[in-house]
C-alpha positions as CSV (number, residue, x, y, z in Angstrom):
1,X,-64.7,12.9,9.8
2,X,-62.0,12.6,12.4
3,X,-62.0,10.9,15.9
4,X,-62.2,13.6,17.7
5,X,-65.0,14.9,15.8
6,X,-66.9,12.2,16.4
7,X,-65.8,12.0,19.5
8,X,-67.3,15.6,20.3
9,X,-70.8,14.6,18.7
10,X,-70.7,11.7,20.9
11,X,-70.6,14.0,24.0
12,X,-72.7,16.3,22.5
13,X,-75.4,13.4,22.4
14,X,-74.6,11.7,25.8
15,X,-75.2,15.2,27.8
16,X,-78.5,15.8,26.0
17,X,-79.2,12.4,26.8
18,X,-78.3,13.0,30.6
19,X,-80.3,16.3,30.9
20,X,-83.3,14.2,29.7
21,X,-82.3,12.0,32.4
22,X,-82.0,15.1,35.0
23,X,-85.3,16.0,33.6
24,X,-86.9,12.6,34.2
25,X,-85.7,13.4,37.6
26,X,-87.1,16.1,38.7
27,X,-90.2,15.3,37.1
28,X,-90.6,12.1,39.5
29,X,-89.2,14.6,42.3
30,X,-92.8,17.0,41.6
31,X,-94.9,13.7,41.4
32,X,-93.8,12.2,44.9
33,X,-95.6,14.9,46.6
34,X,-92.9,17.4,45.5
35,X,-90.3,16.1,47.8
36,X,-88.6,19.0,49.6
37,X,-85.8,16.2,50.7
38,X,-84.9,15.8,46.8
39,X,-85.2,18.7,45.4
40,X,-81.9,20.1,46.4
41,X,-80.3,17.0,44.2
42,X,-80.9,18.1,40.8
43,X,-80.4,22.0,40.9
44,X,-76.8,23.9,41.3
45,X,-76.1,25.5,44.8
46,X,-76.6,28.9,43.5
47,X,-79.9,27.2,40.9
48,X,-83.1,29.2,40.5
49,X,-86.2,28.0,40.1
50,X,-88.3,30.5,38.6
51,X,-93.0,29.8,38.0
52,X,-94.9,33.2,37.6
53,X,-97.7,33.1,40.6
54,X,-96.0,30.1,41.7
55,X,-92.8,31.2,43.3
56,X,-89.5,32.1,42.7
57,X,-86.2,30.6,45.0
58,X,-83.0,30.6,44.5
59,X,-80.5,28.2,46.1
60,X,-81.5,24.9,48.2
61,X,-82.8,26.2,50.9
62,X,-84.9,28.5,49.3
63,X,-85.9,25.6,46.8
64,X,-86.8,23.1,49.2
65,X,-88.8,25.5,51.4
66,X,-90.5,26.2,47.8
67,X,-91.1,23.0,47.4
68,X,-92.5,22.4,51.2
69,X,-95.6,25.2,50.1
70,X,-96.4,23.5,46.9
71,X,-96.1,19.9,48.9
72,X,-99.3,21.6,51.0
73,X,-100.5,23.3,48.5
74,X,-100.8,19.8,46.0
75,X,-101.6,16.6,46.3
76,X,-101.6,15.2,43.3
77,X,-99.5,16.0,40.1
78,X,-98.5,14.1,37.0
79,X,-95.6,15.7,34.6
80,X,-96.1,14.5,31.2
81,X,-93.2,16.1,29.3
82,X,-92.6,16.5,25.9
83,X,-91.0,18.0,22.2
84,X,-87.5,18.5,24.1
85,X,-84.5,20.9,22.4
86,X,-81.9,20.6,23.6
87,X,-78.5,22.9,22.5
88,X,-75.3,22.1,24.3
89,X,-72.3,24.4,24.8
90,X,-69.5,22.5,26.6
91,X,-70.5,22.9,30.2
92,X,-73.8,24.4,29.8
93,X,-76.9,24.0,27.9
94,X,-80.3,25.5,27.3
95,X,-83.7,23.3,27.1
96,X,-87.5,23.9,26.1
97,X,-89.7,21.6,26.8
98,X,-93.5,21.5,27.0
99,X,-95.6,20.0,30.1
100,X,-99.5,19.0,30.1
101,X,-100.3,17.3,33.2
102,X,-103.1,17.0,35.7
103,X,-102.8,18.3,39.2
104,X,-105.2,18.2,42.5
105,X,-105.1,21.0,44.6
106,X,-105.3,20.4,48.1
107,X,-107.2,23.4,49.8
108,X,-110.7,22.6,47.6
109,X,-109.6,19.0,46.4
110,X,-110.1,21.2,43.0
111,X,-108.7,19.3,40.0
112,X,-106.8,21.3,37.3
113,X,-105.4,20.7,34.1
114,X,-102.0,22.5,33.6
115,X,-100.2,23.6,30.6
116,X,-96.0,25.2,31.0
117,X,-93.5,25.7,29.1
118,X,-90.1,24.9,30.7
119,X,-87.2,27.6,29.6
120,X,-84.3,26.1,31.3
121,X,-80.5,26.6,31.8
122,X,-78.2,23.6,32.6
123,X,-74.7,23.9,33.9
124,X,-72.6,20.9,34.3
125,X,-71.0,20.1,37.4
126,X,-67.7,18.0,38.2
127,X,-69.5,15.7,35.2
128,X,-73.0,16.0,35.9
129,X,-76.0,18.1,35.0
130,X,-77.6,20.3,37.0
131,X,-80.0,23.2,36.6
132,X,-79.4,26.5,36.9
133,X,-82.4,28.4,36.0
134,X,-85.8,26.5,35.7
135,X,-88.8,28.7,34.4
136,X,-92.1,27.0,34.3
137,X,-94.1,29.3,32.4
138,X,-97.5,28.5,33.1
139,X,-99.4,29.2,29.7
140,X,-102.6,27.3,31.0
141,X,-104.4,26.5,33.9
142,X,-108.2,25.3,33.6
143,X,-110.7,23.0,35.9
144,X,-110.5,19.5,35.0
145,X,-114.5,19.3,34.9
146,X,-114.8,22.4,32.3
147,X,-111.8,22.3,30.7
148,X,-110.3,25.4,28.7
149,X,-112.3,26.0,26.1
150,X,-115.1,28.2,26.8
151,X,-118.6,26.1,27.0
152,X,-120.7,26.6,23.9
């Protein structure tokens, strides 16, 4: 294998590495009370975020005003991420990863148990990763106290 083979599977497995990072990120963005001040920092100008019943923005502004409803609308989440592929193409990359986390809901004090699958699209920017289209598809949401099974 050449040296500049390796040296392209060396990239290839430093930007997966820093879109798990970027992940991690916004992941501790939606757990401190889904900070509309930080938001902004891990998206593209132009980025979308994209969740069903949840909201669509694109843009920060639009994402950080997103993010100011769901900072009302929850007061407690926890983003356990996991079984991440990644596929890198030079300056963009695509991601799946799967979430199961519990979440309060503010208006009730209701808590929920919450099931997505993230679909996302990565560009890199001046040598760092941002998204460009998050889609949280929301493939279960349950009470904590029943669960999602139905009760025998």
């Amino acid at each position: 294998m050449s040296t500049s083979e390796i040296e392209k599977r060396i990239t290839v497995l430093e930007d997966i590495e820093a879109i798990k990072q970027l992940k991690a990120r916004y992941c501790a963005i939606c757990d401190d009370d889904h900070n509309p001040d930080k938001i902004g920092s891990v998206f593209a100008e132009d980025g979308i975020w994209e969740g069903g019943d949840f909201g669509k923005a694109q843009g920060h502004q639009a994402i950080r005003k997103l993010f100011e409803g769901f900072k009302q609308l929850i007061s407690f989440s926890q983003h356990n991420l996991m079984n991440p592929i990644i596929e890198v193409n030079g300056n963009h990359a695509k991601g799946t990863w799967y979430l199961m986390g519990p979440f309060t809901f503010r208006e009730k004090n209701d808590a929920r148990w919450i099931a997505c699958r993230y679909e996302d699209d990565y560009v890199k920017i001046n040598g760092e990763w941002k998204y460009k289209h998050l889609r949280a598809i929301i493939r279960m949401q349950a009470p904590y106290e029943k669960g999602w099974a139905k009760n025998g």
